[in-house]
ROGU-168304 format. One record per residue: x, y, z of N, C-alpha, C, O in turn; residue in one letter. Coordinates in Angstrom, 1 decimal, padded with zeros to 4 digits. Last residue first. Layout:
N
     n_px     n_py     n_pz    ca_px    ca_py    ca_pz     c_px     c_py     c_pz     o_px     o_py     o_pz   residu
        X        Y        Z        X        Y        Z        X        Y        Z        X        Y        Z        A
...
***
This chain:
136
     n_px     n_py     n_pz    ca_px    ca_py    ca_pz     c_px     c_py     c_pz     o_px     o_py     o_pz   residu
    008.3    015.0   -060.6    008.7    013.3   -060.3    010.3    013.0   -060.4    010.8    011.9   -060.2        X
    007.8    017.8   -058.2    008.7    017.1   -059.4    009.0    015.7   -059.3    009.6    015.2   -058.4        X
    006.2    017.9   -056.4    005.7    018.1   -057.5    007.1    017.9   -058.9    007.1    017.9   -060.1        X
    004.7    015.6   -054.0    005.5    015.7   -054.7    005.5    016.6   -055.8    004.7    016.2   -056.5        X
    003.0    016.5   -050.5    003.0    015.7   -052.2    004.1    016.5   -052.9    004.4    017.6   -052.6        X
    003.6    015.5   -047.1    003.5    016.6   -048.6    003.1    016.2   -049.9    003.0    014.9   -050.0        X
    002.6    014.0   -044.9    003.4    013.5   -046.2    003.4    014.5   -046.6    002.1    014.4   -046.6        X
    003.2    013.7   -041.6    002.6    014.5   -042.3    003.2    014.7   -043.4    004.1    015.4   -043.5        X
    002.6    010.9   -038.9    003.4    011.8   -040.0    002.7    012.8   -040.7    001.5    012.8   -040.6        X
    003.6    011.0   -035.2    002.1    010.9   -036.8    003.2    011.6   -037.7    004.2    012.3   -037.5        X
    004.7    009.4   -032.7    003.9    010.3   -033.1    003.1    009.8   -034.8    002.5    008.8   -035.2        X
    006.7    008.4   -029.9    005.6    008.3   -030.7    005.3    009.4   -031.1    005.4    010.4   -030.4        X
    009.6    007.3   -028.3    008.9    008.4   -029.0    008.0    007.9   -029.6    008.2    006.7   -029.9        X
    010.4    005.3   -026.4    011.3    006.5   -026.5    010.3    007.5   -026.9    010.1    008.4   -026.1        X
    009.4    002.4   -024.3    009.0    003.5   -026.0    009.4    005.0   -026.0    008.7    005.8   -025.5        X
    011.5   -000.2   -023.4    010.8    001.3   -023.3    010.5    002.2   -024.9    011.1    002.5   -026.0        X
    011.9   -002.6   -021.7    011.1   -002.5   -022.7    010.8   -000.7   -022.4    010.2   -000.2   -021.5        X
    014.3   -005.0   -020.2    013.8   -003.4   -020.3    012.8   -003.3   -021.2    012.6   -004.4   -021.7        X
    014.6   -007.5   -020.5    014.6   -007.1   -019.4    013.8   -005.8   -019.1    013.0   -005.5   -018.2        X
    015.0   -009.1   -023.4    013.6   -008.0   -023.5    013.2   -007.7   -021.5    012.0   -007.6   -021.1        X
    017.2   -010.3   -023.2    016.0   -010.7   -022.7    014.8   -010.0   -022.7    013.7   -010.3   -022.1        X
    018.4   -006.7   -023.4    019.1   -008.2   -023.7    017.7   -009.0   -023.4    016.9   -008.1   -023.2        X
    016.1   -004.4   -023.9    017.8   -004.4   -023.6    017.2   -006.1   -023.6    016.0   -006.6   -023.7        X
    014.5   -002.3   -026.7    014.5   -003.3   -025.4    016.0   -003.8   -025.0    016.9   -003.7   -025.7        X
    013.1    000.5   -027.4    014.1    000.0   -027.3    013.9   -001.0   -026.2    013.3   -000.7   -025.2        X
    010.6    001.9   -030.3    011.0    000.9   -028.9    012.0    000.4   -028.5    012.3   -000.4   -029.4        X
    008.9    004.1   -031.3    010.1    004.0   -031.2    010.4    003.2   -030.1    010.6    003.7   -029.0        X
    006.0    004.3   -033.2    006.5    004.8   -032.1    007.6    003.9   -032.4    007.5    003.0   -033.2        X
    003.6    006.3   -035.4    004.7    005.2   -035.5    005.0    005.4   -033.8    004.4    006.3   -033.2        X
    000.6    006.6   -038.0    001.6    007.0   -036.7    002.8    006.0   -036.6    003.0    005.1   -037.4        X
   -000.6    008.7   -041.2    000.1    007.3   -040.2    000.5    007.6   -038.8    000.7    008.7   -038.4        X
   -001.1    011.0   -041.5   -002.0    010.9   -040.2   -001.8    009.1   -039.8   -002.3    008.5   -039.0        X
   -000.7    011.1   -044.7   -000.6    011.7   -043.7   -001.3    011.4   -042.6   -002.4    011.7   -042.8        X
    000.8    008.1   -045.7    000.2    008.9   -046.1   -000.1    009.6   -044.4    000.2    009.1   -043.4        X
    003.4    005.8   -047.8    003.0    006.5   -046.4    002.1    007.8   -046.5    002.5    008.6   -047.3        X
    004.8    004.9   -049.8    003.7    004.2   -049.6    003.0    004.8   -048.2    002.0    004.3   -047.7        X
    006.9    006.5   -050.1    006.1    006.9   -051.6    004.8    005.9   -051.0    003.7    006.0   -051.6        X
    009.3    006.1   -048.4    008.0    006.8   -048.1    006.7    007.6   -049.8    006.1    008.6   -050.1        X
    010.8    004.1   -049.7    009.6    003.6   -048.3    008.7    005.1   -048.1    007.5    005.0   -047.6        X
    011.6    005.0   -051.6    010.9    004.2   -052.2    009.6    004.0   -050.8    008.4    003.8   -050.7        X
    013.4    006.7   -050.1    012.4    007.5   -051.2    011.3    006.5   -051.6    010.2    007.0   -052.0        X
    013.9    005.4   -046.8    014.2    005.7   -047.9    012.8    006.3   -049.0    011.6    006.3   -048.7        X
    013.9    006.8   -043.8    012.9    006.3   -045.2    014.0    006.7   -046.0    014.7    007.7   -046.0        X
    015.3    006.6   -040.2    015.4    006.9   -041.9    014.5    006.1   -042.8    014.3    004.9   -042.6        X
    016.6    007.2   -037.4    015.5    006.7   -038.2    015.4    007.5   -039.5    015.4    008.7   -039.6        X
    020.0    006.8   -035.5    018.9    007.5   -036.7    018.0    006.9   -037.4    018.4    006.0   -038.0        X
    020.9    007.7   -032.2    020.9    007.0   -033.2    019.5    007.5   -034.2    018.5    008.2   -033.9        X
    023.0    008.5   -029.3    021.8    008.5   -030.4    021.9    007.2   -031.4    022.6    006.2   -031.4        X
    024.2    007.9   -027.1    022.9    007.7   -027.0    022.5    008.4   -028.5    021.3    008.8   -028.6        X
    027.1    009.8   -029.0    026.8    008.9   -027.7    025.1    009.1   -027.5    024.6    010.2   -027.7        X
    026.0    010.9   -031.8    026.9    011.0   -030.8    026.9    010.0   -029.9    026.4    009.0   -030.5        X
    026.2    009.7   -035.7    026.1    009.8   -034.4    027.0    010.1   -033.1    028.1    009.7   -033.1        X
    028.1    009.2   -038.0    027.8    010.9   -037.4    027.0    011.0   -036.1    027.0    012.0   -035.4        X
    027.5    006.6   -038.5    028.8    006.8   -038.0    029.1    008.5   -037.5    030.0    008.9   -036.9        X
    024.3    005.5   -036.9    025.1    006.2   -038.0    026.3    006.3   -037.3    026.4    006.2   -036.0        X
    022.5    003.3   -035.2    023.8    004.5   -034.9    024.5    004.2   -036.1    025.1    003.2   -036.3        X
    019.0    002.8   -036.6    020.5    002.8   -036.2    021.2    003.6   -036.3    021.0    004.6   -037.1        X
    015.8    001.3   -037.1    016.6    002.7   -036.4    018.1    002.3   -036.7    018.1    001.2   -037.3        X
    013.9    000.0   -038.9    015.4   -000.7   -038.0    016.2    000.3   -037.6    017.4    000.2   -037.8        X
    010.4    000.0   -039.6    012.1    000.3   -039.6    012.9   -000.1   -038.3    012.6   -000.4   -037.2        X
    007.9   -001.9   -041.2    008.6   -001.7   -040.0    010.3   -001.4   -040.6    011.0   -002.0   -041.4        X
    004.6   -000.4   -042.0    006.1   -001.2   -042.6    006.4   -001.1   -041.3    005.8   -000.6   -040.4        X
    002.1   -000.7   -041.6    002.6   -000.2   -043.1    003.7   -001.0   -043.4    003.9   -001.7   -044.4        X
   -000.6   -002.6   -039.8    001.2   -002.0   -039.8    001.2   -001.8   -041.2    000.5   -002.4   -042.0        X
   -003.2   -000.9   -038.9   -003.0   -002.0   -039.5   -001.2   -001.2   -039.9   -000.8    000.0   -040.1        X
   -004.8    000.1   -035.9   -004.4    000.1   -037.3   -003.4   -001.0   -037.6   -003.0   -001.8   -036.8        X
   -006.2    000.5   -032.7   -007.0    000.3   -034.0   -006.2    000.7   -035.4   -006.7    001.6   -036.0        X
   -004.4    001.8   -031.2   -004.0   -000.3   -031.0   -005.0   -000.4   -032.3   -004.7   -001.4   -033.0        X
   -003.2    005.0   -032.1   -004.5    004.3   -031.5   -004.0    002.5   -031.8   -003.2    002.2   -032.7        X
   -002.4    008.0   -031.8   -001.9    007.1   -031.8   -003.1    006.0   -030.7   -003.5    006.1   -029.5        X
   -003.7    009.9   -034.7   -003.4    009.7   -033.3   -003.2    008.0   -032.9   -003.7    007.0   -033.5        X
   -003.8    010.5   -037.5   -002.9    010.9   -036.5   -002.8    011.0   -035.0   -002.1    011.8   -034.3        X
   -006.9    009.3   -037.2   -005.6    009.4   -038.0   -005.2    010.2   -037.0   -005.8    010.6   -036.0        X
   -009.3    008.4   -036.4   -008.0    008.0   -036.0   -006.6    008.5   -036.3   -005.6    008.1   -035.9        X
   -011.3    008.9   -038.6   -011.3    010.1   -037.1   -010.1    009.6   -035.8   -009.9    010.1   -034.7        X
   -010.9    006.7   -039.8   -010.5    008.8   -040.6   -010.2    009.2   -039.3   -009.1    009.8   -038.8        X
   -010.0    003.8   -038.7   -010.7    004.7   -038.6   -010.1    006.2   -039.0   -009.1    006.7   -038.6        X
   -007.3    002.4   -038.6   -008.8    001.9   -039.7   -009.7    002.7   -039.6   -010.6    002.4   -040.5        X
   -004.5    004.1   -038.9   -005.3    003.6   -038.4   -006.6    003.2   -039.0   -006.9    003.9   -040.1        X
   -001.5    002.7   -040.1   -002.6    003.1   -040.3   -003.6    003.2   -039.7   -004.1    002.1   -039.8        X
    002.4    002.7   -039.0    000.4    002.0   -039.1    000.0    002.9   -039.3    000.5    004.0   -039.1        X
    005.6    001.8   -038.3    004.4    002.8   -039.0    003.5    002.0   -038.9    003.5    000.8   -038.8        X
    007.8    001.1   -035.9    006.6    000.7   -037.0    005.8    002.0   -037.1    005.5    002.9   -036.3        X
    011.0   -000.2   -034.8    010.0    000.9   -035.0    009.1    000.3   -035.6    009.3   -000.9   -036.0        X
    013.2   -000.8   -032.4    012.1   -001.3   -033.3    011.1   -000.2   -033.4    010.6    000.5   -032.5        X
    016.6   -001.5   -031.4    015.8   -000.8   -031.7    014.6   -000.9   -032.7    015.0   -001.2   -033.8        X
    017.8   -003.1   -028.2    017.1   -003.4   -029.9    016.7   -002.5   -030.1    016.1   -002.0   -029.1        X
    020.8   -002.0   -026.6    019.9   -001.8   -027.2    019.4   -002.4   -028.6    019.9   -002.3   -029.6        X
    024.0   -001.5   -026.8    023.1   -002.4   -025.7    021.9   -002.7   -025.8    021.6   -003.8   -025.3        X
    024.4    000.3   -028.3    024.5   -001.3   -028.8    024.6   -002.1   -027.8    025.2   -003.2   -027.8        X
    023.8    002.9   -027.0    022.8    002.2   -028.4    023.3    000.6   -028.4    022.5   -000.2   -028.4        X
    024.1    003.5   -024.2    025.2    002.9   -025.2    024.1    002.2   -025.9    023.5    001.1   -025.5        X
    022.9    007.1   -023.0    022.6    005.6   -023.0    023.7    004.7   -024.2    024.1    005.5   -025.1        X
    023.7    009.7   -021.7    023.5    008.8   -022.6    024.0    007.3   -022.3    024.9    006.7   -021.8        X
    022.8    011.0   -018.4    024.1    010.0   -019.2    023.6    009.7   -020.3    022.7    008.9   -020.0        X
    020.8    010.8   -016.9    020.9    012.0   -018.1    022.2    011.7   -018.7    022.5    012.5   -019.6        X
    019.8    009.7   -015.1    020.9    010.8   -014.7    020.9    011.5   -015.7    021.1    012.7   -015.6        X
    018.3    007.8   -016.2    017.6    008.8   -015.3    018.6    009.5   -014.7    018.3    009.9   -013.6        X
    019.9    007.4   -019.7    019.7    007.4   -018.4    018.7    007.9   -017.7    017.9    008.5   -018.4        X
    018.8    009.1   -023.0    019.9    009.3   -021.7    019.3    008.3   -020.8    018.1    008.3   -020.8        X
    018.8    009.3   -026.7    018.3    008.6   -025.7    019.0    008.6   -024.1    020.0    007.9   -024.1        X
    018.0    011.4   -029.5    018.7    011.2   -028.4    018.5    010.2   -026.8    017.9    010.7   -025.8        X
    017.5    010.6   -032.7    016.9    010.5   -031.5    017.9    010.2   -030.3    018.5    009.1   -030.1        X
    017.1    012.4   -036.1    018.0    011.9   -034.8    016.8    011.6   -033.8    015.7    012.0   -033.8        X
    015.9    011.5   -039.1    015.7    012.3   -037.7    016.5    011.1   -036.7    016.5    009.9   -036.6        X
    015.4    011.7   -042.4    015.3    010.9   -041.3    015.7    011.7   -040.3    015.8    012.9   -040.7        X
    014.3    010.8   -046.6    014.0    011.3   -044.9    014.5    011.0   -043.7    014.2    009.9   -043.5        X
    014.1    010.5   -049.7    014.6    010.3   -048.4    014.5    011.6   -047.4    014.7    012.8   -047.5        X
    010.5    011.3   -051.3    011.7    012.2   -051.5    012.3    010.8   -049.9    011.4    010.4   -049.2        X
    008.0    010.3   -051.7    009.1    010.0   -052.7    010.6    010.4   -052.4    011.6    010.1   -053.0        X
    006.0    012.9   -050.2    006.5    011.9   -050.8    007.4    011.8   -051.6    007.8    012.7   -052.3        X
    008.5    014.9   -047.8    008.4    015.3   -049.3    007.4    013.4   -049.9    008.2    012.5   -050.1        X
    007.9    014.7   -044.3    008.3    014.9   -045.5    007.6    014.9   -046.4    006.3    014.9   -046.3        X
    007.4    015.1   -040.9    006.9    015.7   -042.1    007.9    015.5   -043.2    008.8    016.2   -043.1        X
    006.4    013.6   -037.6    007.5    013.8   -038.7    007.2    014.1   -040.0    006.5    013.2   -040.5        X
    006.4    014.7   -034.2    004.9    015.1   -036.5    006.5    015.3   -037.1    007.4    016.2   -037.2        X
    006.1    013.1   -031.7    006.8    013.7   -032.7    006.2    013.9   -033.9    005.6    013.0   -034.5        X
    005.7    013.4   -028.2    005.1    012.7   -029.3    006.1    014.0   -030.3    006.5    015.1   -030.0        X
    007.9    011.0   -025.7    007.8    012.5   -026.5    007.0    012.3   -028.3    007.4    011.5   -029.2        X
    005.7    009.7   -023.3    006.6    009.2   -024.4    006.3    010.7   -025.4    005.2    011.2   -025.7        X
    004.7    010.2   -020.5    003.9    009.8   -021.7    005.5    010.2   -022.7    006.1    011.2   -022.3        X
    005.9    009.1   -017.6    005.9    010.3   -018.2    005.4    009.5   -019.3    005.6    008.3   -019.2        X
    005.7    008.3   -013.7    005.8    007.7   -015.2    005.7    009.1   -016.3    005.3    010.2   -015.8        X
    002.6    008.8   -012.0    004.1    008.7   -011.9    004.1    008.3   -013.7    003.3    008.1   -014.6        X
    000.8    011.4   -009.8    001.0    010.6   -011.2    002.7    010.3   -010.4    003.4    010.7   -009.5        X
   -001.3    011.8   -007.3   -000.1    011.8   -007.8    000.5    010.8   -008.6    000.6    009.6   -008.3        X
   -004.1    012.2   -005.0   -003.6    012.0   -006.5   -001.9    012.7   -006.5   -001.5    013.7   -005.9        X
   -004.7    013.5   -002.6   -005.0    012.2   -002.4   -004.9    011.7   -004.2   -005.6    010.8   -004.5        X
   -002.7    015.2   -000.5   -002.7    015.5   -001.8   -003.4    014.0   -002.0   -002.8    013.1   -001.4        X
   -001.6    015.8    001.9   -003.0    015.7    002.0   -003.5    015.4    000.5   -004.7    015.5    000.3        X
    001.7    014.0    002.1    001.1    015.2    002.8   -001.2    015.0    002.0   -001.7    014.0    001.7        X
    003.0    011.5    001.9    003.1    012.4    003.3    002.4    013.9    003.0    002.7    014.9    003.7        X
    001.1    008.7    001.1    001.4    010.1    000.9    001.9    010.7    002.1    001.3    010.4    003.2        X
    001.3    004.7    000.8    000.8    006.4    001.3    001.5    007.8    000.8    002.5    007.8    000.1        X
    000.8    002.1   -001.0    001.5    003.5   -001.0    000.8    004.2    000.1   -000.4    004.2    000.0        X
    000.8   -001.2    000.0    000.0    000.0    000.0    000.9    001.2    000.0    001.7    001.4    000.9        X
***
């Protein structure tokens, strides 16, 4: 049983995962850093780390760009520490061909698990927002 030391009879714990509106060109390559730290704020050693991402759809209009268990997977990416990476990062990337099948108001989130799936944490979630192309 928790108690409280003072009269407050609510108090959250835990933080909701940083949401992200990643925006590109269809057809065009795409990608974005993600910095990951400790609860000191150390970066974290990426190749301790699985990294797993997915895009979806959701099956409902009035779903789109929110992040809902109601869609169907698009694709799945494989984040990784680029050789321009710093310590705790690492980079999520479309290529031109992967984002010619993605439309506005997909969502995705960002999961890292350590060895035995011990850890399980979702770094980032959000929605995309495709543009249209005008030079093929």
């Amino acid at each position: 049983m928790a108690t409280t030391r003072s009269r407050n009879k609510e108090y959250g714990v835990g933080e909701k995962p940083p949401t992200v509106v990643w925006t590109f060109v269809k057809g065009d390559t795409s990608a974005f850093k993600v910095y990951v730290t400790d609860d000191v704020k150390n970066p974290l050693t990426i190749a301790d780390w699985t990294i797993a991402m997915k895009i979806k759809r959701p099956n409902l209009a009035a779903n789109l760009g929110k992040i809902t268990d109601d869609a169907v997977t698009i694709m799945a990416l494989t984040p990784i520490r680029d050789a321009d990476d710093l310590p705790g990062e690492f980079t999520v990337s479309l290529t031109a061909a992967e984002s010619v099948s993605l439309r506005t108001g997909d969502i995705f989130d960002i999961q890292l698990s350590s060895a035995g799936n011990a850890q399980v944490w979702t770094v980032a979630q959000g929605s995309l927002v495709v543009l249209e192309d005008v030079t093929d």
